[in-house]
C-alpha positions in Angstrom: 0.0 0.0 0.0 1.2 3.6 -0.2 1.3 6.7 0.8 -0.8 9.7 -0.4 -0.6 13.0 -1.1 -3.1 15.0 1.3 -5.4 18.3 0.7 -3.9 21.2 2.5 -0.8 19.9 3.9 1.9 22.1 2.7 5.5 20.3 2.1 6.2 17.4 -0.2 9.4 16.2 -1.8 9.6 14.1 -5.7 12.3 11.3 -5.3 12.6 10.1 -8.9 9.2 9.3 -10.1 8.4 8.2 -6.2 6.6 10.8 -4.5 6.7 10.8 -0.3 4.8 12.9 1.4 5.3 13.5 5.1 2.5 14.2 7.6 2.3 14.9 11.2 3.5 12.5 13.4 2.2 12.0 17.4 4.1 11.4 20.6 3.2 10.3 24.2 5.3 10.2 27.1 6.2 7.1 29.2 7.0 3.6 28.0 7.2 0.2 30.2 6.8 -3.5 29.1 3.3 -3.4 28.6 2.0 -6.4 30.3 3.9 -6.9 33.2 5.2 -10.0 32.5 8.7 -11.9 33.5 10.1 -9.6 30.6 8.9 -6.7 32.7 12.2 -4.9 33.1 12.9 -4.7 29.6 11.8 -1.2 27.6 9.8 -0.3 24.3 8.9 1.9 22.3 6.6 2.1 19.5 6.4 4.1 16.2 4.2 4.8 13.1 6.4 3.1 10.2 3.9 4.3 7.4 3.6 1.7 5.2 5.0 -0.7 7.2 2.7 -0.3 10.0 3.3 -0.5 13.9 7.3 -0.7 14.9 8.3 -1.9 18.3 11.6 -1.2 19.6 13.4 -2.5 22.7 15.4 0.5 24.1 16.4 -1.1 27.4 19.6 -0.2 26.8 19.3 3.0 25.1 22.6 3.3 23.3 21.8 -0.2 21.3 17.8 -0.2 20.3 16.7 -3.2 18.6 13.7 -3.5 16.5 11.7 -6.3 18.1 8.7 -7.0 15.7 6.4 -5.5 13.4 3.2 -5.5 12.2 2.2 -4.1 8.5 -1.4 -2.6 9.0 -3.6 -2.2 5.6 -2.9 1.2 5.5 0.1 3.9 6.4 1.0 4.6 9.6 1.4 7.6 10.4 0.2 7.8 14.6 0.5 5.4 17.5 -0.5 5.7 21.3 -0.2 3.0 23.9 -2.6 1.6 26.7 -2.5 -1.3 28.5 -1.7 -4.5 26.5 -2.5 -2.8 23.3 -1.3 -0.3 20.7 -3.9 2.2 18.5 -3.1 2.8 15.4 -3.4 6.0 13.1 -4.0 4.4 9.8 -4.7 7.3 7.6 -7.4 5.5 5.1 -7.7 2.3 7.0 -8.7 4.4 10.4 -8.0 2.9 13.7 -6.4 -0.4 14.5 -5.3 -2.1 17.5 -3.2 -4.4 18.0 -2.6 -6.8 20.8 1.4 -5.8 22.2 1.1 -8.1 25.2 4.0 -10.0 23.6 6.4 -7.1 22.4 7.4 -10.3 19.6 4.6 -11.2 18.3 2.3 -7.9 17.7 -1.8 -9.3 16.6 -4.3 -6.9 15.2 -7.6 -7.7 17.4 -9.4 -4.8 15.9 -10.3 -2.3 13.6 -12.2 1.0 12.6 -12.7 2.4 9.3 -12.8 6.0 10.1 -14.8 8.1 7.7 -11.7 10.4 6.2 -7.8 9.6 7.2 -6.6 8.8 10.2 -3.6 11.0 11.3 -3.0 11.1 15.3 -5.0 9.1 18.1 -5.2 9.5 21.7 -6.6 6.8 24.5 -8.4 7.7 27.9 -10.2 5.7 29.6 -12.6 3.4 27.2 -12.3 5.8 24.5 -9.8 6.6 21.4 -9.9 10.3 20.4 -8.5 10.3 16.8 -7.6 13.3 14.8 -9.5 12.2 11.3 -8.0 14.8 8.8 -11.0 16.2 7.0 -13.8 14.7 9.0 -11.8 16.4 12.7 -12.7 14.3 15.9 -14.2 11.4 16.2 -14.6 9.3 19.2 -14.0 5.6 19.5 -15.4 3.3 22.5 -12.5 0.9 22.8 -13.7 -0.6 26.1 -14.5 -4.0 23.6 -11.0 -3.6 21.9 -11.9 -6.3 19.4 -14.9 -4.2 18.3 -14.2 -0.8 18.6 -17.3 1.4 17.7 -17.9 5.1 17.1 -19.6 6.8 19.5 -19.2 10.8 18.5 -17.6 12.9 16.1 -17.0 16.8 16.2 -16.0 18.1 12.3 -13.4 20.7 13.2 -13.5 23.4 10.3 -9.1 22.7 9.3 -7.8 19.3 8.9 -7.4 17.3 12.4 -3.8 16.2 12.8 -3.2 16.2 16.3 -5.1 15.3 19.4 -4.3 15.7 23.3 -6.6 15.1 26.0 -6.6 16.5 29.5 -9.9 16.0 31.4 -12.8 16.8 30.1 -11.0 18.3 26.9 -9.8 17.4 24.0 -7.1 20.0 22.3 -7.0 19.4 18.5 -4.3 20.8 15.9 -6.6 21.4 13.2 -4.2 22.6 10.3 -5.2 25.9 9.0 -7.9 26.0 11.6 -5.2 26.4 14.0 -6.2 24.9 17.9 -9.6 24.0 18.8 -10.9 22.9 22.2 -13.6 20.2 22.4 -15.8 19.4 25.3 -15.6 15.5 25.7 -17.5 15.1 28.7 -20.2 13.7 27.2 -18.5 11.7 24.8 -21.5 11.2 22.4 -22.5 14.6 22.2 -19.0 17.0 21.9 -18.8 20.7 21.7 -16.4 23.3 20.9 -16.1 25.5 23.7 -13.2 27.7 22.5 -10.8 28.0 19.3 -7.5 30.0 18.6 -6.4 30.7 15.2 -2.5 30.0 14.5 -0.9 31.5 12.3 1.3 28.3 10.8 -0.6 24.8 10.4 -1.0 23.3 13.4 0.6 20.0 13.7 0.8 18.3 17.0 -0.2 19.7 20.7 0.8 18.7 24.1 -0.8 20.3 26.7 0.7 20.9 30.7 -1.5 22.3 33.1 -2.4 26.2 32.1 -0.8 25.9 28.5 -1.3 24.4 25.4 2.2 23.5 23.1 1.9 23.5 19.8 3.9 22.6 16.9 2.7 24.8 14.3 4.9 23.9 11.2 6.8 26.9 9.7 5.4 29.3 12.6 7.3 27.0 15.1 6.4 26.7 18.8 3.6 28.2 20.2 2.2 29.0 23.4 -1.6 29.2 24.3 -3.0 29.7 28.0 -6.1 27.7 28.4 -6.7 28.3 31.9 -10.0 29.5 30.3 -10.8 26.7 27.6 -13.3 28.9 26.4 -11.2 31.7 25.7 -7.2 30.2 24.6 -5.0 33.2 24.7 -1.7 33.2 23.1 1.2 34.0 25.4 4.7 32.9 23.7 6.4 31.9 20.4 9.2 30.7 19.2 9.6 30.4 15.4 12.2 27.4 15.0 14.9 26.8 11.7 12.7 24.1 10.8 8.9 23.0 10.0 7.9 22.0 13.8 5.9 18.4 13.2 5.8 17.4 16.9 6.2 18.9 20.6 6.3 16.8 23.9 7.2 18.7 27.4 9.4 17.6 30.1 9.9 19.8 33.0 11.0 23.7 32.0 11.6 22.2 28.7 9.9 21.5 25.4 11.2 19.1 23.1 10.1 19.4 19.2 10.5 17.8 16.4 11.5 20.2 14.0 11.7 18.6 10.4 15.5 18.6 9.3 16.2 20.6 11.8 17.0 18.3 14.0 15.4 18.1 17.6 15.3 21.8 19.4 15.2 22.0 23.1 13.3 25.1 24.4 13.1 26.4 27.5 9.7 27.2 28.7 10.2 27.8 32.1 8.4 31.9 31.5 6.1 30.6 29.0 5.5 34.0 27.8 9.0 34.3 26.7 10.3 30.8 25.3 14.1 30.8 24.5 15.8 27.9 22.4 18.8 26.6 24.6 19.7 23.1 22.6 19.6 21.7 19.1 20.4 18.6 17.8 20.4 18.3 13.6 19.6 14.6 13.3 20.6 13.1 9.7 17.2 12.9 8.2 14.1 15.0 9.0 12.4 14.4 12.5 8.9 13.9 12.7 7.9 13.1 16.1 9.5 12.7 19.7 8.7 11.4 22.7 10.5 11.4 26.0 11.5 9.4 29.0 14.0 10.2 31.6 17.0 11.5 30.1 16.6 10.6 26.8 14.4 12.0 23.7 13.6 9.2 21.4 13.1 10.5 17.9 11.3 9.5 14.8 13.8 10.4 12.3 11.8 9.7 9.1 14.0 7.1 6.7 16.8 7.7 9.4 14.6 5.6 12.0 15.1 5.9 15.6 17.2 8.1 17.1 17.7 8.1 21.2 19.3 11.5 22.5 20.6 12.3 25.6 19.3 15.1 27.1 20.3 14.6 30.5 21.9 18.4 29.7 19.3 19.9 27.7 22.0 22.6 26.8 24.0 20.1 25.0 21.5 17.1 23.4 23.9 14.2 22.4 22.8 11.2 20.2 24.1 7.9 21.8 21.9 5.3 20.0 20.3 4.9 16.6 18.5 2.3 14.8 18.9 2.7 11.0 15.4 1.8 8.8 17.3 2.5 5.6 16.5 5.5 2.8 16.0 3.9 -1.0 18.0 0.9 -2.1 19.1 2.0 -5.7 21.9 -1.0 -6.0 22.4 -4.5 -5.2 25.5 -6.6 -5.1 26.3 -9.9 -3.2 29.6 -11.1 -3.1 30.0 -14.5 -0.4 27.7 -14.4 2.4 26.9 -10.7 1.7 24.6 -8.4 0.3 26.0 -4.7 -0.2 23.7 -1.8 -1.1 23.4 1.5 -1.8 21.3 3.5 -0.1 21.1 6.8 -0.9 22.1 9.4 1.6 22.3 6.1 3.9 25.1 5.6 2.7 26.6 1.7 1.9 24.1 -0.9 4.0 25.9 -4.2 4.6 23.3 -7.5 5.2 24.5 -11.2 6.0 22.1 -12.9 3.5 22.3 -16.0 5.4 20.3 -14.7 8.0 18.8 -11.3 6.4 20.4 -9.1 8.8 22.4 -6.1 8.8 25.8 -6.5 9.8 27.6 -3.2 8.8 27.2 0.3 7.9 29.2 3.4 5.9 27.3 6.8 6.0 28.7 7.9 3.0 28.7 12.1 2.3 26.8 11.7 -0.6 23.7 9.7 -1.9 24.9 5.9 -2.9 23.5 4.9 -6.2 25.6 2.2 -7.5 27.8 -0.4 -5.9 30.1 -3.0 -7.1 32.5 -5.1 -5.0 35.9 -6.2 -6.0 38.0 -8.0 -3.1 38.0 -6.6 0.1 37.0 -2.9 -1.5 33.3 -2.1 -2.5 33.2 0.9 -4.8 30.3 3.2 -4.6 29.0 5.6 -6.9 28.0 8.2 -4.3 26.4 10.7 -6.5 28.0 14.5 -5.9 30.4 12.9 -3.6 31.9 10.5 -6.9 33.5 7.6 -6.6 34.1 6.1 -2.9 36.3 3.5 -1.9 35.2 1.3 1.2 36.9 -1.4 2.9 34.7 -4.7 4.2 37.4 -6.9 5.2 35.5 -6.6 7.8 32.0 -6.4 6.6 30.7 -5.6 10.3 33.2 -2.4 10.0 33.5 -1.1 6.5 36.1 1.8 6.4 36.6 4.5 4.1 40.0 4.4 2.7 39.6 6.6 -0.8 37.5 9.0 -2.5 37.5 10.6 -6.0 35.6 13.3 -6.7 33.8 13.3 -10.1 32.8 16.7 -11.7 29.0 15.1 -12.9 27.1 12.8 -10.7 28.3 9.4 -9.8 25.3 7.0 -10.7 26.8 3.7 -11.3 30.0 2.0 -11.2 32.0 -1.4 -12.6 35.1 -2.1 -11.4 37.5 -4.2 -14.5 41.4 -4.8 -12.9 42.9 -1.6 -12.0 39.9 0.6 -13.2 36.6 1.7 -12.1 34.3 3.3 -14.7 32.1 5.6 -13.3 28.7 6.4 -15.1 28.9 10.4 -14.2 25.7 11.7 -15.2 25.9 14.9 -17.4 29.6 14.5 -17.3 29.5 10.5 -19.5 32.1 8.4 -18.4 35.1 8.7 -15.8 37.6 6.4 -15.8 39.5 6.2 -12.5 42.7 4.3 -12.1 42.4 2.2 -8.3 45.5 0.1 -8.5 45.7 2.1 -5.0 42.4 2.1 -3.7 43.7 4.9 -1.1 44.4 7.3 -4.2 41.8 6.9 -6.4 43.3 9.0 -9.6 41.1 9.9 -12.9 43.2 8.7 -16.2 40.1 9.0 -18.7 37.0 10.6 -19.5 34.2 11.0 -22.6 31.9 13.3 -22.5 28.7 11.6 -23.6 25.7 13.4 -25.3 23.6 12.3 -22.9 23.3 11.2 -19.3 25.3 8.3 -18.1 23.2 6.1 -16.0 25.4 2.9 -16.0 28.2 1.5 -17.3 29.5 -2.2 -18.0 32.5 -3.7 -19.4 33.0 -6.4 -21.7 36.6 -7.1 -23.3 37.9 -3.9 -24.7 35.2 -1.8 -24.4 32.6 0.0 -22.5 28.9 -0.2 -23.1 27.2 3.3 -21.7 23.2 3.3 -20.8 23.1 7.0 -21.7 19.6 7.6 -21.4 18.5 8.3 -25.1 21.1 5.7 -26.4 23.4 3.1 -25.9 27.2 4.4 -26.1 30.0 2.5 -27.0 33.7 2.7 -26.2 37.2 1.5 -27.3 38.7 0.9 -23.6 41.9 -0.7 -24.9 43.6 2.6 -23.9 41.8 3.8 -20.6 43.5 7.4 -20.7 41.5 7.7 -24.2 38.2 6.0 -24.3 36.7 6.6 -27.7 33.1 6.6 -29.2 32.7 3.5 -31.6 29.2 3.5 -31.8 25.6 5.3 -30.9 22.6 3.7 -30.8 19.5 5.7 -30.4 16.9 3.1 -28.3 13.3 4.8 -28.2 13.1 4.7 -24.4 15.7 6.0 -22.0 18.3 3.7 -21.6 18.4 3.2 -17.7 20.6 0.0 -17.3 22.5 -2.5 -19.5 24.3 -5.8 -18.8 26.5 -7.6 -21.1 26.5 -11.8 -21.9 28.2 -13.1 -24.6 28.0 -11.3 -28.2 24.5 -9.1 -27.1 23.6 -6.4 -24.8 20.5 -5.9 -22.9 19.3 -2.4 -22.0 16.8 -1.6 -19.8 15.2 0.9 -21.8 12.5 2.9 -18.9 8.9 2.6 -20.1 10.4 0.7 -24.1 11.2 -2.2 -22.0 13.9 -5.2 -22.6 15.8 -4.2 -25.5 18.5 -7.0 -27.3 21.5 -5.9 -29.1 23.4 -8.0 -31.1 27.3 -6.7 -30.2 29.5 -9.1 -32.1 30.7 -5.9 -33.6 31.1 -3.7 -31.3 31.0 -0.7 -33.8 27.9 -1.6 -35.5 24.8 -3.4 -32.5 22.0 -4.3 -34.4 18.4 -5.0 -32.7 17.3 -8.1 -32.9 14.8 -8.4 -29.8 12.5 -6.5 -27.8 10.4 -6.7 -25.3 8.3 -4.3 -24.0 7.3 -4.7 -20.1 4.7 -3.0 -18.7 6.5 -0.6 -16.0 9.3 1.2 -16.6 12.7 -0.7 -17.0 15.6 0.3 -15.0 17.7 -2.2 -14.5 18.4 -5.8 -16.2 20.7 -8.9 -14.9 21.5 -12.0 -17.3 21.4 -15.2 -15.9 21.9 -18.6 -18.3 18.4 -18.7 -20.7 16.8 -15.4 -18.3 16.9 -11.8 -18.0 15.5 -9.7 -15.0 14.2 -6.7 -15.4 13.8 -4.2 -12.2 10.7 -2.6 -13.7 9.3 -0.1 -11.5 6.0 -0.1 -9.9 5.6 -3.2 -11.9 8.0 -5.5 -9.7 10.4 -7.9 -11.1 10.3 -9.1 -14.5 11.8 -12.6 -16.0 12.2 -12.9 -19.5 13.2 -16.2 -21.6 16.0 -14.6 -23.7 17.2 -18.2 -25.1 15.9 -16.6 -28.6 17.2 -13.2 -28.4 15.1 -12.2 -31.3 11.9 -13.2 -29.2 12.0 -12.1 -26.1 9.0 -13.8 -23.7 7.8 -12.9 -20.4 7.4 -16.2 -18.4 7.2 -14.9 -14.8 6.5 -11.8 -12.6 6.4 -10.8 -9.2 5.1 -7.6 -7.7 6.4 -6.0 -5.1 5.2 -3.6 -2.8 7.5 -0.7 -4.0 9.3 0.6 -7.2 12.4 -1.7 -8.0 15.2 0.0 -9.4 18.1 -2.6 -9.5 18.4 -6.7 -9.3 21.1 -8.9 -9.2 21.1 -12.5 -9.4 23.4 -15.2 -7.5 22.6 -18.6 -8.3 19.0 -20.0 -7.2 18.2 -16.1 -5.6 17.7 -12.6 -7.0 18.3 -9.4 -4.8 16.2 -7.1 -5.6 16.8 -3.3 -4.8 13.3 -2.0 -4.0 14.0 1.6 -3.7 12.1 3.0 -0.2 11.2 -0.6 0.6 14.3 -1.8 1.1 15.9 -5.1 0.0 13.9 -8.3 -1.0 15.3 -11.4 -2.0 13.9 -14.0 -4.2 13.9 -17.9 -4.6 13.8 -17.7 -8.4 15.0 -21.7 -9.1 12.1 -21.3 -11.3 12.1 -18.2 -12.8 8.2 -19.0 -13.8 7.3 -19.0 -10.1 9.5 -16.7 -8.7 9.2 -17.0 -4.6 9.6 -14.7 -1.5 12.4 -15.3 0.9 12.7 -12.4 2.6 11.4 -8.9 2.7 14.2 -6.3 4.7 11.6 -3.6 4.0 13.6 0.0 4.6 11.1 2.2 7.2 10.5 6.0 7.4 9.4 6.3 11.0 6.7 9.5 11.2 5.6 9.5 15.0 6.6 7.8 18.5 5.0 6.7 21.5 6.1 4.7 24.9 3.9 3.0 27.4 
């Protein structure tokens, strides 16, 4: 399921042809094994993984979190609060779930409610689920039966609910462009507004402590409303952040918010009418929602994941634990036991395929899009950073040892004996000399027409996916790569892989293409076949090719007649795939923002799934 974009919610960002949109995320304080078992001394928390659903974390030692379990909900998560044995669920489409957390390892939905718009942030007191339902504002839930949860009154705010607190007999709503509203509860089949004050951002999230309201109002920052007079909310203090405040929780003289990629801000509210930022901590994504316990603020860090900061000095917020949940896998590559990928401003993700688990971990300083390993190096084509060297001798510990800086943008790489040749964007092909992979030293370059997107190497030459053709090169001297031949494909040649005397391009929304090679200077299509996503990457294996193809999953093609290419098998995944490669019986595929899946394809017909290692943007955070 994905993601959608929402009326009136303001900021959005286009990844490729992937559009995330980020919401509002929730946050409550507190968090304790839920059901007081013999595991009671152990610590979780729990966040809103969008598509992925409910996320429980163990954070009993907070420098080490360790996601416990999950549980993918119908819809996309996007709030979650805690009470009792169970977890509730902002849904968005899919409304309310719950879900039985008695054992932290084994989360069970027990019940559900289709709420009549989308499902943003929910609250529990009591029997009742206050849930902030975008378009349709409050709605009440009786939960007291939490394997039939039933409606029991609604309030329709005149914004976009987002956000919902409850302290007695009120409920405090961030209502978007409506600002905050205060709703009577205390009949909870028959609420009321009693009193309404008009922000002037869009009003995210809201905690309230005793005579004041907190709100997180986007762009406009932090603001401060006294509602010692719920009928009449006055506003007494501001403080416009660097950021787009999402979230707010308070702890002591302090307010902690999340503040988009601005980090976590710490502001002192101890004279509410006059708060003052005294902390800041830039987190490597864009935080979303917060929550906190103790001395430490536990952040939802959007495709950065957890993040646990020590606030202990509020002046000086220190990050001493994270758990990654990966960005978008562009690249796959297995070499042994090991899967390597690149993943984007993530950085170079290392996984022990035996098990499916991550084992290592390079933040590299730009955004990884290709990956190929030779040895004990992995080379990564790290976008405006350029070429990156990496040593995984110690796949647990992978160490940067060289770095060349490309003047384009590094999207793929292959590495052939002493040379890597980097596919560098608007800049065509780089050829960098790595006999010493510490000094990484450019000896060639062609400009291409077009856009390099990949590169592979077959003999003495280069074959170039240039985006409106396929480009190739006389390698035999690297310090002088020369243009033998251009061949105009009618897509936009993405990928291409080499086997014997033809070339296969993955040619975007044109498909498979087959090029006969066995001279070099002249290809000649003989085959085509034209999938129905958009083809971005293709891997050859004996009789089959495997076409990453977008929204439309993984693709295999019998290619034993290259001049009749035929689909034989399919499978669709949950994501857009943008790169595959193939080791024996398995193929890994890299599925973008859903992270790495992998394959039983011993029959490529009836491809199978092994293992899903989805990647997780984490948009609120609650304890117990």
């Amino acid at each position: 399921m994905s993601c959608v974009v929402r009326k009136g919610f303001k900021s959005w960002k286009l990844v490729m042809v992937v559009t995330l949109v980020l919401f509002l995320l929730t946050a409550c304080p507190g968090f304790n094994n839920p059901d007081g078992n013999d595991e009671a001394e152990k610590q979780y928390v729990y966040a809103a993984g969008g598509v992925e659903g409910l996320l429980i974390f163990e954070v009993s030692d907070p420098e080490n979190p360790i996601l416990v379990s999950y549980y993918d909900t119908d819809g996309c998560a996007y709030g979650v609060t805690v009470s009792g044995g169970y977890a509730y669920v902002a849904d968005d489409y899919n409304g309310l779930v719950v879900i039985d957390i008695s054992e932290p390892s084994n989360p069970a939905e027990v019940g559900h409610y289709d709420t009549a718009d989308a499902a943003y942030g929910v609250t529990v007191v009591g029997n009742y689920a206050y849930v902030a339902d975008n378009d349709n504002g409050l709605v009440v839930i009786d939960i007291s039966e939490p394997s039939n949860p039933a409606e029991v009154g609604h309030y329709d705010t005149a914004g976009a609910a987002y956000g919902v607190t409850v302290v007695g007999n009120y409920a405090y709503v961030a209502d978007n462009d409506n600002g905050l509203v205060i709703i009577d509860i205390s009949d909870p089949t028959n609420l009321l507004q009693i009193g309404h004050y008009d922000t002037v951002g869009y009003a995210c999230g809201v905690t309230v402590v005793g005579d004041y309201a907190y709100v997180a109002d986007w762009e406009n920052g932090l603001v401060v409303i006294d509602i010692s007079d719920p009928s009449s909310p006055i506003l007494v203090g501001r403080y416009d952040t660097d950021g787009s405040a999402y979230g707010v929780t308070v702890s002591g003289d302090y307010a902690y918010v999340a503040d988009d990629d601005n980090g976590l801000v710490v502001i002192d509210i101890s004279e509410s009418s006059s708060p003052v930022e005294v902390g800041c901590y830039d987190t490597a994504d864009e935080a979303y929602g917060v929550t906190v316990v103790g001395n430490y603020a536990y952040v939802a860090d959007g495709g950065n994941g957890l993040v646990v900061i020590d606030i202990s000095d509020p002046t000086n917020p220190v990050q001493i634990g994270h758990y990654d949940t990966g960005r978008w896998a562009s690249e796959v590559v297995v070499s042994g036991n090991y899967a390597y990928v690149a993943d984007g401003d993530n950085g170079l993700v290392v996984i022990d395929v035996s098990d499916s688990v991550k084992v290592g971990h390079y933040d590299t300083a730009g955004d990884a899009c290709g990956v190929t390993v030779e040895g004990d190096y992995a080379y990564v084509a790290d976008w405006e950073n350029g070429l990156v060297v990496i040593d995984i001798s110690d796949p647990s510990n992978p160490i940067l040892v060289g770095r060349y800086d490309t003047a384009g943008y590094a999207c793929g790489v292959t590495v052939v004996g002493d040379y890597a040749y980097v596919a560098d964007d608007y800049n065509g092909l780089v050829v960098i000399g790595i006999s010493e992979p510490t000094n990484p030293v450019q000896i060639g370059h062609y400009d291409t027409d077009g856009w390099a997107n990949g590169v592979t190497v077959a003999g003495d030459y280069a074959y170039v996916a240039d985006m409106s053709s396929l480009v190739v090169m006389d390698i035999s001297d690297p310090s002088n790569p020369i243009p033998v031949c251009h061949y105009d494909t009618d897509g936009y040649a993405c990928g291409v892989t080499v086997e014997g005397d033809f070339a296969y391009v993955a040619d975007w929304g044109n498909g498979l293409v087959v090029m006969d090679i066995s001279d070099p200077s002249n290809p000649i299509l003989v085959g085509h076949y034209d999938t129905n996503g958009w083809a971005c990457g293709v891997e050859v294996s004996g009789d089959y090719a495997y076409i990453a193809d977008g929204d439309n999953g993984l693709v295999m093609i019998d290619i034993s007649d290259q001049s009749n290419p035929v689909e034989i098998g399919s499978f669709d995944l949950n994501g857009f795939v943008y790169r595959v490669t193939v080791a024996e019986d398995y193929a890994y595929v890299a599925n973008w923002d859903n992270g790495l899946v992998i394959l039983d394809i011993s029959d490529p017909s009836n491809p199978k799934l092994v293992n899903d290692m989805p990647w997780i943007t984490l948009y609120g955070i609650c304890g117990n």
